[in-house]
C-alpha positions in Angstrom: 0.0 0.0 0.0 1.7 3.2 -1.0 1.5 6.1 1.2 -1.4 8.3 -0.5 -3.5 4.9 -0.7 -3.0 4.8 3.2 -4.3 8.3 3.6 -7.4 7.8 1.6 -8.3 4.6 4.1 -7.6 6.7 6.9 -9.9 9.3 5.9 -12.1 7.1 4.9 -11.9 5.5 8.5 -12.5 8.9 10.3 -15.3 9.8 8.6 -17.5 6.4 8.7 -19.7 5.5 11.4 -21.5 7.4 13.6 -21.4 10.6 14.9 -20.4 12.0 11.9 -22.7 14.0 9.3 -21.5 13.0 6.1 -24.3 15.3 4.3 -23.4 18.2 6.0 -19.7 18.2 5.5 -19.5 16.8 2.1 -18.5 18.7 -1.1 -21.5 18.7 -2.3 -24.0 22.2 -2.3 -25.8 21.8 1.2 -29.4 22.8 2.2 -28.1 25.4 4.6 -25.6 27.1 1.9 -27.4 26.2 -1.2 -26.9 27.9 -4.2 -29.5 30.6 -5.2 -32.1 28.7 -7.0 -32.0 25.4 -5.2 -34.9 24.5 -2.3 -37.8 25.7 -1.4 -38.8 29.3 -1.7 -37.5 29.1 -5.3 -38.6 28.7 -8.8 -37.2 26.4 -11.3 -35.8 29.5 -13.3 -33.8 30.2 -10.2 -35.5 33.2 -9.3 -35.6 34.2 -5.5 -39.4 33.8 -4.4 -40.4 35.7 -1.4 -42.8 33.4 0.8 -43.7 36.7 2.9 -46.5 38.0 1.3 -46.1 41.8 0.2 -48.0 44.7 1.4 -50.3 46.8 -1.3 -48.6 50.1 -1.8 -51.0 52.8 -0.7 -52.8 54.3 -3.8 -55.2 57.1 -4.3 -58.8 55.9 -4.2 -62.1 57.1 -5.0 -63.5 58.0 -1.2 -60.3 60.8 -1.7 -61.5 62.2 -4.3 -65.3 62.2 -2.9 -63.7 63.7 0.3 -61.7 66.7 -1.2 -64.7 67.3 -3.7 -67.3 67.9 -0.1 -64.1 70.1 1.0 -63.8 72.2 -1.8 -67.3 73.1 -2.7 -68.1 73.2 0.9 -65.1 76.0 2.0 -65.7 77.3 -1.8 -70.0 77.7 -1.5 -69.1 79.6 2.1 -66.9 81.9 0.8 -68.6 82.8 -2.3 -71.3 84.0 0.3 -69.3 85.9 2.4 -68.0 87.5 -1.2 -71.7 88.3 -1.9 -72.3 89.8 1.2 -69.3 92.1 1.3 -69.3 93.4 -2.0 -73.0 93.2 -3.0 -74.2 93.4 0.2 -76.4 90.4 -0.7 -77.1 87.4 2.3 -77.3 90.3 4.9 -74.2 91.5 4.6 -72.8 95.0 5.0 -71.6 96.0 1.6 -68.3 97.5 0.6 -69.2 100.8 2.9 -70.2 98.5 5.6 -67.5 96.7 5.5 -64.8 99.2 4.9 -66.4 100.8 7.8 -65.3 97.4 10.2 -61.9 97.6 8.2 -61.3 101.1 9.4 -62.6 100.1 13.1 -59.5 97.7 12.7 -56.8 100.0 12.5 -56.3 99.8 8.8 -55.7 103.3 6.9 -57.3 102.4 3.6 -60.4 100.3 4.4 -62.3 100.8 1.1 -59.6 99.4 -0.8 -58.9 96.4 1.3 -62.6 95.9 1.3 -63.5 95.6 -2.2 -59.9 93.4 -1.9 -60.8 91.3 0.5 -64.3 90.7 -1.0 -63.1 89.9 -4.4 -60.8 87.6 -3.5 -63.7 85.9 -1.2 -66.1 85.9 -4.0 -62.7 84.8 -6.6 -61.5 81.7 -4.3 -64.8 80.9 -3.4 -65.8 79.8 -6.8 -62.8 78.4 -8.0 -62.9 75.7 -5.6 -66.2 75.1 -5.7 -65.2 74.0 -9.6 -61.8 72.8 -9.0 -59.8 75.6 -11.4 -56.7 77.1 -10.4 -57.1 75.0 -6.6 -53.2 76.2 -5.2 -54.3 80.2 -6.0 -57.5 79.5 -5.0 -56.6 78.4 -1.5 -53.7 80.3 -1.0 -56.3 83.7 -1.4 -58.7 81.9 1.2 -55.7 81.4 3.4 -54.2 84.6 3.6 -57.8 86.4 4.3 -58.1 84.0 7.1 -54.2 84.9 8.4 -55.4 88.3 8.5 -58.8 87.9 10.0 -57.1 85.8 13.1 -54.5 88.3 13.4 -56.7 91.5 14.0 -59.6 89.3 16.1 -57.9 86.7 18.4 -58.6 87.5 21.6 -56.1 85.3 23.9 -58.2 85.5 26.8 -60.8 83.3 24.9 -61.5 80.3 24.0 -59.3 79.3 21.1 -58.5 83.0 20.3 -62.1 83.4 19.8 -61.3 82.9 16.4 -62.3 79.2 15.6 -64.3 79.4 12.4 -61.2 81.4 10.9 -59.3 78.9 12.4 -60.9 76.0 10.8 -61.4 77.6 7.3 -57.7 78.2 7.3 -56.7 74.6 7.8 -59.2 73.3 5.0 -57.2 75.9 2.7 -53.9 75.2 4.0 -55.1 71.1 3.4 -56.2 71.5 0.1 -52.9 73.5 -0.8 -51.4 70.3 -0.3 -53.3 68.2 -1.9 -54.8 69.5 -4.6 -58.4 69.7 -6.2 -58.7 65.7 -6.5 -59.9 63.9 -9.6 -63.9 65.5 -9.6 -62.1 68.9 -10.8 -61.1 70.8 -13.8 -57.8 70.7 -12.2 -57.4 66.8 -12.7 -55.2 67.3 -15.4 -52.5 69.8 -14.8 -49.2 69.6 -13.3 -50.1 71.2 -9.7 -52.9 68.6 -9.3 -50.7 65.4 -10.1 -47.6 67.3 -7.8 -49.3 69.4 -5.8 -46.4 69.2 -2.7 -44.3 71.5 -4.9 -47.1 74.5 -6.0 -48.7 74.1 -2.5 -45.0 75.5 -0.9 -44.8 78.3 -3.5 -48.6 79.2 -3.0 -47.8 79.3 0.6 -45.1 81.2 0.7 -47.3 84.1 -2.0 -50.2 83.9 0.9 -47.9 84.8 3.8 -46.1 87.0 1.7 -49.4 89.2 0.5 -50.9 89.2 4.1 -47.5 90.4 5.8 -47.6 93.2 3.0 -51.4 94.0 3.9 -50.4 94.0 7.5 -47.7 96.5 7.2 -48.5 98.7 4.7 -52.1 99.1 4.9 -52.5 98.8 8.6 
């Protein structure tokens, strides 16, 4: 027997009987380092199958659009009335004198001006939302009357300021300028409805920009 012969037995030796696992040490691809492809959890093109079943990516649905379309026309219908009433003096309301009469009560030096402002762009956003046009301009105009409405009535000694309904319109514009007009809109098809993240930030920024303005120059 030559000496390479006797090696081989004596391998051969140490790794028969028991207490050895001759599957698991052999040269051969195993089932705890198989190659990708082989066992269970895989296809016979090799292809890595997950067995975890996958989550649905969240989508837009229906009931969103059906939500922002009661939002829009809702905030829009209300503020095309408070248009009416400030510039027409329709729906009981004041008029432009009237109402650049409660301007001037406020401090500012140039009420009829800001009045027939402030009712325009009322009657304006108002009934652009209600159709879903223009929905980032529309809101941002809804928005800033509403900055400037809590800024010359909250009362901190109230409840809230005093100054919930402003409060509330101004976060159903400040929501829609960040979402957009929804599907049920004219807007469905434009670029600020399918991104409206982007236009809702420069919108934003033109609301807080115009009521700062208002707030120091005509005040």
């Amino acid at each position: 027997m030559s000496t390479d012969d006797f090696h081989r037995s004596s391998d051969a030796a140490k790794t028969a009987g028991n207490g050895y696992d001759t599957v698991a040490y052999d040269t051969g691809p195993t089932t705890a380092f198989a190659a990708p492809g082989a066992g269970e959890g895989h296809d016979d093109g090799g292809s890595y199958a997950d067995p975890a079943p996958r989550r649905t990516p969240h989508q837009w649905n229906a009931g969103l659009d059906l939500g922002l379309l009661v939002l829009r026309v809702t905030v829009g219908a209300l503020f095309v009335a408070h248009g009416l009433q400030k510039v027409f003096g329709l729906l009981g309301g004041p008029g432009i004198s009237g109402f650049a009469d409660a301007l001037g009560g406020y401090g500012f030096t140039r009420p009829t001006l800001l009045a027939w402002v402030t009712g325009i762009t009322e009657l304006g956003a108002g009934a652009l939302l209600v159709v879903g046009l223009f929905t980032p301009a529309a809101a941002a105009g809804v928005l800033g009357v509403m900055a400037n409405a809590i800024y010359v009535n909250i009362d901190f000694g109230a409840f809230a300021g005093g100054v919930e309904k402003e409060v509330v319109f101004a976060a159903a514009a400040f929501a829609l300028l960040f979402t957009g007009a929804g599907r049920i809109s004219i807007d469905k098809n434009t670029p600020w409805c399918r991104k409206p993240l982007p236009f809702g930030f420069v919108f934003l920024l033109i609301a807080a920009g115009l009521s700062v303005v208002t707030l120091l120059v005509l005040r």
